[in-house]
MARPA-184205 format. One record per atom (N, C-alpha, C): residue number from 1; residue in one letter; x, y, z. Coordinates in steps of 0.02 Angstrom, whole numbers, plus 50000, padded with zeros to 5 digits. Layout:
REM residues N
R    nr   rest      xx      yy      zz
R   NUM      a       X       Y       Z
...
This chain:
REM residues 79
R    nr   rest      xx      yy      zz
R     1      x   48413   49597   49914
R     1      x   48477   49628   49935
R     1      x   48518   49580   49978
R     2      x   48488   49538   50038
R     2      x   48532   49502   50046
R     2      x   48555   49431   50023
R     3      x   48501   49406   49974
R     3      x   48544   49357   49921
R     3      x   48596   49396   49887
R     4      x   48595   49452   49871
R     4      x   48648   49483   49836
R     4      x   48727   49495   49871
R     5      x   48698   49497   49952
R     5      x   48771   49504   49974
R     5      x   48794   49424   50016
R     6      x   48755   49390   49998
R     6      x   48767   49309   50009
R     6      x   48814   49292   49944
R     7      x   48785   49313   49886
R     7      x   48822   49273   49816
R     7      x   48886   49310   49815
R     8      x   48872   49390   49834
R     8      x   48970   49407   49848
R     8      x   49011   49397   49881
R     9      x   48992   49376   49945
R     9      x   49039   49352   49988
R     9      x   49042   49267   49968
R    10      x   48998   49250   49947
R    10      x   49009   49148   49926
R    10      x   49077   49165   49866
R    11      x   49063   49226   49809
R    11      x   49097   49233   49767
R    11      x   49183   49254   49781
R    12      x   49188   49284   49840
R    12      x   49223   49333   49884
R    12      x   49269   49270   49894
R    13      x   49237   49221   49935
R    13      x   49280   49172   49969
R    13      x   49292   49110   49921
R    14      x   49250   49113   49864
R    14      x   49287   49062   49805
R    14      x   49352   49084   49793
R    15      x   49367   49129   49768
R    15      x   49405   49181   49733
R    15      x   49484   49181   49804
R    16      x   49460   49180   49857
R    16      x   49516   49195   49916
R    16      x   49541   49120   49891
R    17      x   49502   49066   49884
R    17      x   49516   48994   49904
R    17      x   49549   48977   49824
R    18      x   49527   49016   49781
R    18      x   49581   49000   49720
R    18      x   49622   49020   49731
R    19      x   49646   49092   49742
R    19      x   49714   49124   49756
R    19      x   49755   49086   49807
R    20      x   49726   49049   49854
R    20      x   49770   49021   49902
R    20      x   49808   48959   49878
R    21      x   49765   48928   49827
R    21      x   49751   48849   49784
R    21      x   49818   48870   49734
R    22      x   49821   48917   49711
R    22      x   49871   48927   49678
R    22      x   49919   48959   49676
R    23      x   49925   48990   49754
R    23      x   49989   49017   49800
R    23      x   50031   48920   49804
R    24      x   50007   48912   49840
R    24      x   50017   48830   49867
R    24      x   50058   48786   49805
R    25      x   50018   48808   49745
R    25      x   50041   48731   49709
R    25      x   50110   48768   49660
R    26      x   50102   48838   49649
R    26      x   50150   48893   49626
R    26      x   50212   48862   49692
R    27      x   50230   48873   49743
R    27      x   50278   48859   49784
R    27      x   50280   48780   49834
R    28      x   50319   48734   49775
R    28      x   50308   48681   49809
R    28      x   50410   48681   49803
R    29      x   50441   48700   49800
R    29      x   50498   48696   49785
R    29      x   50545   48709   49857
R    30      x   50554   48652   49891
R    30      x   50563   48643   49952
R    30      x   50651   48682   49978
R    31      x   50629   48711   50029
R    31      x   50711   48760   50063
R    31      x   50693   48733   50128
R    32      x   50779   48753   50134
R    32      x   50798   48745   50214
R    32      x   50802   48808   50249
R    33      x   50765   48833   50283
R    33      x   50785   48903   50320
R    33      x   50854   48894   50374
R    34      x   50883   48954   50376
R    34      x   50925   48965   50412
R    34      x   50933   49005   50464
R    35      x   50944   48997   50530
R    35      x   50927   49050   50561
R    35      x   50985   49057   50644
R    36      x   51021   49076   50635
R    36      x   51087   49071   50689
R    36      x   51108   49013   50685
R    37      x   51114   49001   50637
R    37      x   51165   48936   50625
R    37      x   51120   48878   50636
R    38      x   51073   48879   50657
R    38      x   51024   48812   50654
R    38      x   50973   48808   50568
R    39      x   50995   48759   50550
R    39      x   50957   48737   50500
R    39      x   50880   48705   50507
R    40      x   50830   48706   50480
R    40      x   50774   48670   50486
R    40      x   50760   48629   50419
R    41      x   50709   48598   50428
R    41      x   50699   48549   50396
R    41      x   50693   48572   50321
R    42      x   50691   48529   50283
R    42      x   50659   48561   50212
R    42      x   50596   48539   50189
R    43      x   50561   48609   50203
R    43      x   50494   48616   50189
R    43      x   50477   48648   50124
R    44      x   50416   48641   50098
R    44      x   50400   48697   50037
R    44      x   50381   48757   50055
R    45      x   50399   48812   50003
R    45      x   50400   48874   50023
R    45      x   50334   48879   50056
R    46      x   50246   48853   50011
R    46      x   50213   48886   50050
R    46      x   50197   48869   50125
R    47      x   50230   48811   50130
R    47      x   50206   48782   50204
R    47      x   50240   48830   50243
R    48      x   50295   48849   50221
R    48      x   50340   48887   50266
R    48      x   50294   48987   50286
R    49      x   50267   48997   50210
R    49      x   50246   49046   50226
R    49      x   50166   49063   50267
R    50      x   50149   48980   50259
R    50      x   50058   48995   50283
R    50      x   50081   48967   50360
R    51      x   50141   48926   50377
R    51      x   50162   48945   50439
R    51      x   50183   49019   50494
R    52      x   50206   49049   50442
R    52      x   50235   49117   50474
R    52      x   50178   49162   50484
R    53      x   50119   49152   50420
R    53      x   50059   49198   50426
R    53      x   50025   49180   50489
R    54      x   50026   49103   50509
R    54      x   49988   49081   50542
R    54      x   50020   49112   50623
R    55      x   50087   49096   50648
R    55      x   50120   49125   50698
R    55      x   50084   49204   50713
R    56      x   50097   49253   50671
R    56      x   50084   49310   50677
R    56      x   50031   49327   50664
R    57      x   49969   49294   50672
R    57      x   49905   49297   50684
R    57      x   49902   49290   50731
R    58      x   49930   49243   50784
R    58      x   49930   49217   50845
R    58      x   49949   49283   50891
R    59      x   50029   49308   50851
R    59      x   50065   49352   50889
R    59      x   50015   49405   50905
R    60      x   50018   49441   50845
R    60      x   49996   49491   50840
R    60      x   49923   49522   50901
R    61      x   49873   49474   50885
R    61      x   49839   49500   50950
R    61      x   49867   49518   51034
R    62      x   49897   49446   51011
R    62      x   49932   49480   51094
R    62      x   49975   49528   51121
R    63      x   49998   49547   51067
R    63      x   50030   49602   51078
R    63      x   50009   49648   51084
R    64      x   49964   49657   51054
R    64      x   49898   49684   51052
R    64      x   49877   49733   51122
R    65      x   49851   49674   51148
R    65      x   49817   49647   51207
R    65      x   49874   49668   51247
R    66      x   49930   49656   51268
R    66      x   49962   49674   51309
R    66      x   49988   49743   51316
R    67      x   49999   49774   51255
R    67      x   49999   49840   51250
R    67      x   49972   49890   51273
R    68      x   49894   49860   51232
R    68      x   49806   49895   51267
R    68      x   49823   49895   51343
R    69      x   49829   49854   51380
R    69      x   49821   49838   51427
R    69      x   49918   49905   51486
R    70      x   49931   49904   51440
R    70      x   49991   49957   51472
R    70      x   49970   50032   51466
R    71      x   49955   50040   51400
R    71      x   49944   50110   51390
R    71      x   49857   50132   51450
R    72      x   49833   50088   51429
R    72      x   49774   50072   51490
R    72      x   49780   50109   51548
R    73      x   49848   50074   51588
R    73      x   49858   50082   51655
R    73      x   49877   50141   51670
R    74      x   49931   50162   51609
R    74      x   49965   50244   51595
R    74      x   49906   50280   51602
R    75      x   49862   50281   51566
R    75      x   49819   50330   51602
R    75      x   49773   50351   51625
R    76      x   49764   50267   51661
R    76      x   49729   50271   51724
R    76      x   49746   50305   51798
R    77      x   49845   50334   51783
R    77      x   49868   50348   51838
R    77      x   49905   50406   51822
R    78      x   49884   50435   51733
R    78      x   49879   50495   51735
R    78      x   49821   50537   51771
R    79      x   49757   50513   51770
R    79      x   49706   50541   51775
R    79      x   49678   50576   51840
């Protein structure tokens, strides 16, 4: 049983690493984003998008975390 859930997750993460392999080579067709009038460089789409995923991985916890940490206090001083 657990060679069995070794070969699905080895199989699991082949399969993520193709889909990504061919997110990537599908969007190589380079833009300039725009964003209040400032232009950026011209990158390819996916760099642009495994950038943004990557940001809001970052974000996201902390927001997280800072939130937890408010509602926390709320009612600690409801109590």
């Amino acid at each position: 049983m657990r060679n069995l859930k070794r070969a699905l997750l080895a199989v699991f993460a082949l399969l993520l690493v193709l889909v990504i392999l061919a997110f990537v080579l599908e969007n190589q067709q380079a833009v300039a984003l725009l964003f209040f009038g400032w232009s950026g460089p011209e990158l390819p789409v996916a760099l642009l998008m495994i950038l943004a995923l990557l940001v809001g991985m970052v974000i996201g916890p902390i927001l997280g975390l800072l939130l937890g940490r408010r509602t926390m206090r709320s009612r600690k001083y409801v109590g």
